[in-house]
C-alpha positions as YAML, in Angstrom:
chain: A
units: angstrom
residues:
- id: 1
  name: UNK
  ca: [-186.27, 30.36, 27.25]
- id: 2
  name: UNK
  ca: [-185.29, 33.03, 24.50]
- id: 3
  name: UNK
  ca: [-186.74, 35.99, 24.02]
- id: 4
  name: UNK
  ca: [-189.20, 35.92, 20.92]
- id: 5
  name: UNK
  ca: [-188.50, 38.62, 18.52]
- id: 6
  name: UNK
  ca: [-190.84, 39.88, 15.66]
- id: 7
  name: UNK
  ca: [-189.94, 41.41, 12.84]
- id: 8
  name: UNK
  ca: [-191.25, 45.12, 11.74]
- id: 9
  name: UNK
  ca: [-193.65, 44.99, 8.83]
- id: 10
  name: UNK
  ca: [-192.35, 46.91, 6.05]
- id: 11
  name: UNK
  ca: [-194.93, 49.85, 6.83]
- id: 12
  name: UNK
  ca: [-193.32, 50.17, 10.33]
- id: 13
  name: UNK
  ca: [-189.74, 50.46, 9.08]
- id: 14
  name: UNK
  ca: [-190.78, 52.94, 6.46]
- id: 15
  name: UNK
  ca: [-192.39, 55.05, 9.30]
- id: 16
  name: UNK
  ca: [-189.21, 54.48, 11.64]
- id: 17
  name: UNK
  ca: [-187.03, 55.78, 8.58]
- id: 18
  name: UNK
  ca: [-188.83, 58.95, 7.83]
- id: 19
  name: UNK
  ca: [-189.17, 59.47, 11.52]
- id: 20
  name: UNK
  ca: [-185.45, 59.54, 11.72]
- id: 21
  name: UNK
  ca: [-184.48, 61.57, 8.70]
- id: 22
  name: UNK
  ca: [-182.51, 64.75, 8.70]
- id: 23
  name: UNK
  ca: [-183.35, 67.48, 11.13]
- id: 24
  name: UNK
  ca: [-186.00, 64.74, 12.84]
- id: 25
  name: UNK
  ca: [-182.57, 62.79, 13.65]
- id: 26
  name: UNK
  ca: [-181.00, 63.13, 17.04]
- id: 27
  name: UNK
  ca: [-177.44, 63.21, 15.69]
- id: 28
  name: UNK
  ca: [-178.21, 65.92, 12.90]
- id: 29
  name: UNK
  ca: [-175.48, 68.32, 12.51]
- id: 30
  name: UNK
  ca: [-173.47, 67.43, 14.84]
- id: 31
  name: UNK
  ca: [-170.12, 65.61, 14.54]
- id: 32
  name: UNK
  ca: [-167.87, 63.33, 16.73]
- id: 33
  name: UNK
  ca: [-165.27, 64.71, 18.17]
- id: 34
  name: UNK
  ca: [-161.58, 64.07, 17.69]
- id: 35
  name: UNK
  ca: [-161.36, 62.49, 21.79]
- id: 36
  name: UNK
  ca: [-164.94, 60.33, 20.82]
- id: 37
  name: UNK
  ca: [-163.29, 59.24, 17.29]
- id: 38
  name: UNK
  ca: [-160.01, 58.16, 18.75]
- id: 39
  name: UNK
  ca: [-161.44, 56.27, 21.17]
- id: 40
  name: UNK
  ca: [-163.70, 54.53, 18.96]
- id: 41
  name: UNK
  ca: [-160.61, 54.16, 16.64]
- id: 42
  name: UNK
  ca: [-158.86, 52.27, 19.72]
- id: 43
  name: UNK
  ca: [-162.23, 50.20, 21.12]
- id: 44
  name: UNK
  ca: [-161.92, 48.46, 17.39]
- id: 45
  name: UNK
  ca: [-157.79, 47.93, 16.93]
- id: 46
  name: UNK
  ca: [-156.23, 45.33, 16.42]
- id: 47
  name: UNK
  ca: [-157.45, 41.73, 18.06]
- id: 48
  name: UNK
  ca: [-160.61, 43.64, 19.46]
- id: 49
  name: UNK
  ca: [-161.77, 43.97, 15.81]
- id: 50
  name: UNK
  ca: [-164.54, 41.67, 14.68]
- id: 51
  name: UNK
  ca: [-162.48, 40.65, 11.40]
- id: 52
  name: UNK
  ca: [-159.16, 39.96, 12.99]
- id: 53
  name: UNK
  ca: [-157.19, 37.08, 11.45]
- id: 54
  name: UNK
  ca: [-160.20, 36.55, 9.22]
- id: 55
  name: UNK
  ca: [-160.02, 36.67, 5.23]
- id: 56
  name: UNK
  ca: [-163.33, 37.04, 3.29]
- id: 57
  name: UNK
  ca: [-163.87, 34.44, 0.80]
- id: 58
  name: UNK
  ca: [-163.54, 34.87, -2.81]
- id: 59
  name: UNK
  ca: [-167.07, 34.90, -3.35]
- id: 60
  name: UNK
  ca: [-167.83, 37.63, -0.82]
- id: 61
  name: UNK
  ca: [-165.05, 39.44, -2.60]
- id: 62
  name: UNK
  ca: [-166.91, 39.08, -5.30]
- id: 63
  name: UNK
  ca: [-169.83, 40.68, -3.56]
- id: 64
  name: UNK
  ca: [-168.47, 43.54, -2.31]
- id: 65
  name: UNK
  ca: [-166.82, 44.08, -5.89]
- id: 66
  name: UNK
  ca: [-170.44, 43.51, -7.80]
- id: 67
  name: UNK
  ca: [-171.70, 45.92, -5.13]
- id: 68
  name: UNK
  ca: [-169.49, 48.75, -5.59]
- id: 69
  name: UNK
  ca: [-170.37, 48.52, -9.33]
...
């Protein structure tokens, strides 16, 4: 048996989004480091990236080209 997942209602992920906006946010101001940065560089090189050996289609080309419009 799966777990049975419900979605947030729109009111909820409003709340969770101001609750996590600037200084409220955990991560504010800070910045990765170079070591951190590298090594999330190297966990996504190569074969170990989601999109390797994988074209997008013409239409999501199109997509991403409407959406940068």
């Amino acid at each position: 048996m799966g777990v049975k997942r419900r979605k947030h209602s729109r009111a909820t992920r409003k709340l969770m989004s101001l609750k996590a906006k600037g200084k409220k946010n955990p991560f504010y101001g800070k910045r990765h480091s170079s070591r951190t940065k590298r090594k999330q560089r190297l966990i996504k090189l190569g074969s170990k990236n989601p999109m390797y050996g994988r074209r997008h289609t013409t239409k999501t080309k199109n997509k991403i080209r409407a959406a940068k419009r």
